[in-house]
C-alpha distance (Angstrom), angle and dihedral (degrees) to the residues before:
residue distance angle dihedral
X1 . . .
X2 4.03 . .
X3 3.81 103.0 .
X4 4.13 90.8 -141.2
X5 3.92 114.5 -176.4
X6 4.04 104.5 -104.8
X7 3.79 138.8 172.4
X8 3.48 106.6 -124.1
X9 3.94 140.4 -175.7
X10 3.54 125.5 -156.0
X11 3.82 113.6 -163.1
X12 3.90 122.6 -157.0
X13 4.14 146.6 106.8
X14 3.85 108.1 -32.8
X15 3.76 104.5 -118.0
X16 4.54 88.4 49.9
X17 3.95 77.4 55.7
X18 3.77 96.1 51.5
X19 3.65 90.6 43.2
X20 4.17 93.5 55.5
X21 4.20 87.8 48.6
X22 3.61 88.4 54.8
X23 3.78 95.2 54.3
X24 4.32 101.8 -93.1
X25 3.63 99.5 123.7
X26 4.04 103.2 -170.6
X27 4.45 113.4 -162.7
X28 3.81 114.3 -174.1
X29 3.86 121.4 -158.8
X30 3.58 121.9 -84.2
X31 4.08 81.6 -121.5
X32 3.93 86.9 77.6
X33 3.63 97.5 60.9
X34 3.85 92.8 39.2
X35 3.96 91.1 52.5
X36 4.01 87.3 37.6
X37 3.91 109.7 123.9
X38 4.04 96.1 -156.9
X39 3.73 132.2 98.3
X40 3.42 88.8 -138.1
X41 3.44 110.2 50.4
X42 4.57 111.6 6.9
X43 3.55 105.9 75.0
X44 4.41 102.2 172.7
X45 4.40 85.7 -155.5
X46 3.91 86.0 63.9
X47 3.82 97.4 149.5
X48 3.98 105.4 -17.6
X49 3.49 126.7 113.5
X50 4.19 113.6 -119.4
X51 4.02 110.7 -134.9
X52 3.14 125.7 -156.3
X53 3.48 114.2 -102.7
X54 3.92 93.8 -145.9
X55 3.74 91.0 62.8
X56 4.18 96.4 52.5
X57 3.59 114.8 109.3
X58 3.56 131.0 173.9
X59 3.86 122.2 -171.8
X60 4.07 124.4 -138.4
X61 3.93 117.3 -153.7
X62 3.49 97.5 -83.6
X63 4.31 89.4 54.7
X64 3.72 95.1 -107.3
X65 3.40 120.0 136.0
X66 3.63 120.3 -104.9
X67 3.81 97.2 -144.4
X68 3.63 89.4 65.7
X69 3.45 95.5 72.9
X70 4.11 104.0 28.4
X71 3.70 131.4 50.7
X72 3.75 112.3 -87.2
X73 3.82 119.9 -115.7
X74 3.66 108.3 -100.2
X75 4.01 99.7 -141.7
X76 4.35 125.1 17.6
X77 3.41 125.9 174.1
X78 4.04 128.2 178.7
X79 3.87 123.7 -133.8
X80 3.61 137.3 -178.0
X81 4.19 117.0 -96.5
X82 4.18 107.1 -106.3
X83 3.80 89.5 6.0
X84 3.42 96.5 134.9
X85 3.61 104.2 78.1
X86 4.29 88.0 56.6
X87 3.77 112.4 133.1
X88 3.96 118.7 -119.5
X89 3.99 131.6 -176.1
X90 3.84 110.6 -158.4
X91 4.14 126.3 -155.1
X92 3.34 136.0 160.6
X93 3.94 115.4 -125.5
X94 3.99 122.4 -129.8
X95 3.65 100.5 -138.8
X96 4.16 134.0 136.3
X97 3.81 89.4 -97.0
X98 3.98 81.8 73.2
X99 3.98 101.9 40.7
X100 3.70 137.7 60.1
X101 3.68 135.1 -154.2
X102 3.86 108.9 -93.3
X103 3.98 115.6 170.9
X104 4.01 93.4 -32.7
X105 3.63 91.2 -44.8
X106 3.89 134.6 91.1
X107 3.54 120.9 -117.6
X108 3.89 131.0 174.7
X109 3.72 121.6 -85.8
X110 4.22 115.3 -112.8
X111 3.90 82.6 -126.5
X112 3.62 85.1 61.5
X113 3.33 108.9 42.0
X114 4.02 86.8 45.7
X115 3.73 91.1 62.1
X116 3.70 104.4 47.6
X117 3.54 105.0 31.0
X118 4.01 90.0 85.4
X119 3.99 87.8 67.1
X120 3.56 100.3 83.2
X121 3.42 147.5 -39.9
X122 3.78 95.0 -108.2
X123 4.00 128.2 42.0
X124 4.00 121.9 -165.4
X125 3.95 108.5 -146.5
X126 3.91 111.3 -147.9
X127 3.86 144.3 130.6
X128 3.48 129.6 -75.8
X129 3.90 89.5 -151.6
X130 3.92 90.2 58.4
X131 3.64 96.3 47.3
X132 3.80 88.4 45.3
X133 4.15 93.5 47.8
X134 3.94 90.0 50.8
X135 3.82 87.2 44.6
X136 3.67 95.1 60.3
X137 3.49 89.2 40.3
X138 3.65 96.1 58.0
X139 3.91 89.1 49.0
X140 3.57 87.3 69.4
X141 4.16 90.3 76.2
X142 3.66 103.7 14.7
X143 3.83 117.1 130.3
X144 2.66 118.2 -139.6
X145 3.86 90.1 33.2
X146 3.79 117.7 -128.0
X147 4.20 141.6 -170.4
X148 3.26 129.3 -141.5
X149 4.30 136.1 -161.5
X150 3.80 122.7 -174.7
X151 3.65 136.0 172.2
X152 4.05 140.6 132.6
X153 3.52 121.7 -71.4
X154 3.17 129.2 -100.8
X155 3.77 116.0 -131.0
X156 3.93 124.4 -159.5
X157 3.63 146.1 144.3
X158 3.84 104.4 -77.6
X159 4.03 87.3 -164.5
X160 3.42 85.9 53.4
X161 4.06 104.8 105.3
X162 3.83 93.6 155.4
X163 4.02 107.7 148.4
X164 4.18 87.6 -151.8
X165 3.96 89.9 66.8
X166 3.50 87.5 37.8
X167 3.64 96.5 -128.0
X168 4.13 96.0 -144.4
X169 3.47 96.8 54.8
X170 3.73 94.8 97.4
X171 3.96 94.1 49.5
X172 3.93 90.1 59.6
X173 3.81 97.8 33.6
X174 4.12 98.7 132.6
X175 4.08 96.4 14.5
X176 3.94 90.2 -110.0
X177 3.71 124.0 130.5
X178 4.13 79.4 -128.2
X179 3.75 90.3 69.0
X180 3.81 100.1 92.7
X181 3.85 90.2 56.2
X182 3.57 91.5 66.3
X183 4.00 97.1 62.2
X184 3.68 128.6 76.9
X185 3.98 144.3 154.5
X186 3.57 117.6 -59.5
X187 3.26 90.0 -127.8
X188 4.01 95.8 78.6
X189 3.85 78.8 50.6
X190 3.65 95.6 121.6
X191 3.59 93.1 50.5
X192 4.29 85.9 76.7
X193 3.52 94.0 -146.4
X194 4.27 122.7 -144.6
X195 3.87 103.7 -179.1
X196 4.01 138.0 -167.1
X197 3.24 116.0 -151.4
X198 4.24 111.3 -170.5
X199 3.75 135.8 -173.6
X200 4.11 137.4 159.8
X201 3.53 102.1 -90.6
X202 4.58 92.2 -136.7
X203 4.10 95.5 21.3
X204 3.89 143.4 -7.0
X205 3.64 112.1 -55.9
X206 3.58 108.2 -113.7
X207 3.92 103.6 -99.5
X208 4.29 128.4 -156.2
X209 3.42 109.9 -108.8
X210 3.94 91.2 -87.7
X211 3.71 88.4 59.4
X212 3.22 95.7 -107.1
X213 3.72 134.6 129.5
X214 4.51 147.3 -155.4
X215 3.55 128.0 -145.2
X216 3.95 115.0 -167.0
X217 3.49 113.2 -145.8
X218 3.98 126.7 162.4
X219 3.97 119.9 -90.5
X220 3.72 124.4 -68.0
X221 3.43 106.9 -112.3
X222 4.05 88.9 -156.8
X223 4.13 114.2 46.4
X224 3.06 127.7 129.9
X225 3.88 122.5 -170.2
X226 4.06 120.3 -149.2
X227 4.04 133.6 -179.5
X228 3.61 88.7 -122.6
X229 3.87 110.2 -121.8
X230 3.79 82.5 52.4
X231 3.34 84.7 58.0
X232 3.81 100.1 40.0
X233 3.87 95.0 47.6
X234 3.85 104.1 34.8
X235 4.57 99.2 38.0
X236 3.54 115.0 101.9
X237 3.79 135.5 160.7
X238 3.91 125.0 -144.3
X239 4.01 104.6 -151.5
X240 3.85 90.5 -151.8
């Protein structure tokens, strides 16, 4: 994905918050999310690709199709064998698709703040191209060695299976097998997603026994940590 320079806030329990400022960044499985109960934060299509169920065949001995003489499945999707256990890194961007113009300033949206105010109580405020600069720098002596890919999500209409907005486009947006990781419902739209997608760049990164996994990197220079409806009610952003 294209690595553009963003604001971002990651919301969550005070002391994880402190930890990521001080250089512990933590990455949980993409398992958790899928197996996540919450509106907010479990979404079960966490990096597969939905099919449409209209296109499925399945051929019997004699080459018929299968679907000709059952009921078709009402929803498919395709995933990735043993991609469960894949690391991810969640933030929210600070961009204009999340403020509005409030007395020559910028301000967040309610739809905004309504979405990602059930995160945590606390958000840390930093930039993606400092935690991406001491990312690459800790690559230099990591053992085992990993990779990394990051980008914004890109939000669409999973239901959506229209050939004129050719549907797939999203899933194969960079040519990496990574691609499908970046897409999700557009109903966690106003959530404004950055994401961090890691893996051991030879073998699977050996995980805790919860799957998931630390990366040490050196302090962020520029972090700022917030309670978050401080944060929600009081940010604003002049566009000078």
């Amino acid at each position: 994905m294209t690595n553009t320079s963003f604001l971002l806030a990651k919301f969550g329990q005070k002391e994880h918050l402190e930890s990521l400022a001080n250089g512990i960044v933590y990455l949980n499985p993409i398992s958790k999310y899928r197996n996540d109960t919450t509106n907010y934060r479990g979404d079960n299509n966490e990096g597969a690709i939905p099919i449409d169920p209209s296109e499925i065949k399945i051929f019997d001995e004699a080459g018929k199709n299968l679907f000709d003489k059952i009921p078709r499945p009402t929803y498919a999707k395709q995933t990735r064998v043993g991609d469960d256990s894949m690391l991810m890194f969640c933030a929210s961007m600070i961009t204009m698709k999340v403020l509005h113009n409030l007395n020559e300033s910028y301000v967040f949206t309610n739809d905004y703040k309504s979405s990602i105010r059930e995160f945590g109580e606390y958000v840390l405020l930093f930039h993606s191209e400092e935690l991406l600069a001491l990312l690459r720098n800790s690559q230099k002596s990591a053992n085992p060695p990993f990779g990394f890919d990051s980008g914004p999500i890109i939000y669409r209409d999973l239901n959506d299976f229209s050939k004129d907005g050719d549907y797939y486009s999203a899933y194969r947006a960079t040519g990496s097998n990574l691609d499908p990781c970046f897409v999700k419902s557009d109903t966690y739209e106003m959530q404004n997603e950055w994401r961090l997608i890691v893996d051991g760049s030879y073998e699977p990164l050996p995980t805790n026994d919860d799957g998931s996994y630390t990366i040490k990197i050196d302090k962020m220079e520029w972090a700022f940590l917030y309670e978050t409806e401080t944060f929600l009610e009081t940010f604003t952003w002049k566009n000078d």
